[in-house]
C-alpha positions as CSV (number, residue, x, y, z in Angstrom):
1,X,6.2,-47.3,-2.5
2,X,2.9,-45.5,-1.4
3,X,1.7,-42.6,-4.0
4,X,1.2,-40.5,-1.5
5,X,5.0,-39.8,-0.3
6,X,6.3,-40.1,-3.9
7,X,3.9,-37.2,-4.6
8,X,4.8,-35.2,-1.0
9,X,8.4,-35.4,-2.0
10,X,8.0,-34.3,-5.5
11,X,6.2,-31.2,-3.8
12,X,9.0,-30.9,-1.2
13,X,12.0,-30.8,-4.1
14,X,9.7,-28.3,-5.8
15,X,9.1,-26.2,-2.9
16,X,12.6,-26.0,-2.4
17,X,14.2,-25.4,-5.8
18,X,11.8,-22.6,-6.3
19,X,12.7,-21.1,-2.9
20,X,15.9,-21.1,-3.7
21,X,16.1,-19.7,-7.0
22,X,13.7,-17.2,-5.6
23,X,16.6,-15.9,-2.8
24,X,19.5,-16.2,-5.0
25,X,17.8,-13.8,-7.5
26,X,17.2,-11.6,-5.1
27,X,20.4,-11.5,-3.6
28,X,22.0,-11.5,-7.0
29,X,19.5,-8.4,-7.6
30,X,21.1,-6.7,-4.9
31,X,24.6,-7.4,-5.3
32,X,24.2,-5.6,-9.3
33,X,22.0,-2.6,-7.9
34,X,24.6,-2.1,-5.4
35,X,27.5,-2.0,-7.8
36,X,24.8,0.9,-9.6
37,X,25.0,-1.7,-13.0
38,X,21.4,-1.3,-13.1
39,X,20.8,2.8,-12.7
40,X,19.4,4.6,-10.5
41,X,16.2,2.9,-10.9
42,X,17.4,0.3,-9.1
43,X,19.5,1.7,-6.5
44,X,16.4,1.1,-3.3
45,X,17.8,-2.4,-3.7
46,X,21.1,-1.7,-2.8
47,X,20.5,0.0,0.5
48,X,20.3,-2.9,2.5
49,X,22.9,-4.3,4.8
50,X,21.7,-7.7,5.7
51,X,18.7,-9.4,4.1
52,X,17.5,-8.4,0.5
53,X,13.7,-7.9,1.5
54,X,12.9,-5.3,-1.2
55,X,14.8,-7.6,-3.7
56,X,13.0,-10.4,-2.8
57,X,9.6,-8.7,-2.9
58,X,10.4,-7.5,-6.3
59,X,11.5,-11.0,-8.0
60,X,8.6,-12.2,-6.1
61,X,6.3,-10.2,-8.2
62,X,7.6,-11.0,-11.1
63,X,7.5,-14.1,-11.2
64,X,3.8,-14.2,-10.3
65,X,3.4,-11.7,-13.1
66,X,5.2,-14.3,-15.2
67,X,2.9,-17.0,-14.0
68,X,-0.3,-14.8,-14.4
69,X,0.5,-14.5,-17.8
């Protein structure tokens, strides 16, 4: 097999286990800020209907805080 696509789909199943770790925390996030587990710290996270955007911002950042450190 070429290096090349071993390498691209290395990247790819990378890409995608990170992306979805990345939504299901956030969603997850949501789902225990709604159910006020967390305090009222937390409750901005629990206002959303559809999408967790705010959640997913926030695990966002910490994981590049994680990575930064």
């Amino acid at each position: 097999m070429c290096p090349i696509v071993v390498l691209q789909g290395i990247f790819a199943a990378t890409l995608s286990a990170a992306l979805s770790t990345l939504i299901g925390a956030s969603r997850i996030l949501q789902a225990i800020s709604k159910d006020g587990l967390l305090g009222d710290w937390f409750r901005v996270f629990s206002k959303e209907k559809g999408e967790p955007v705010r959640a997913v911002v926030l695990c966002w950042a910490l994981v590049q805080c994680g990575l930064a450190c």
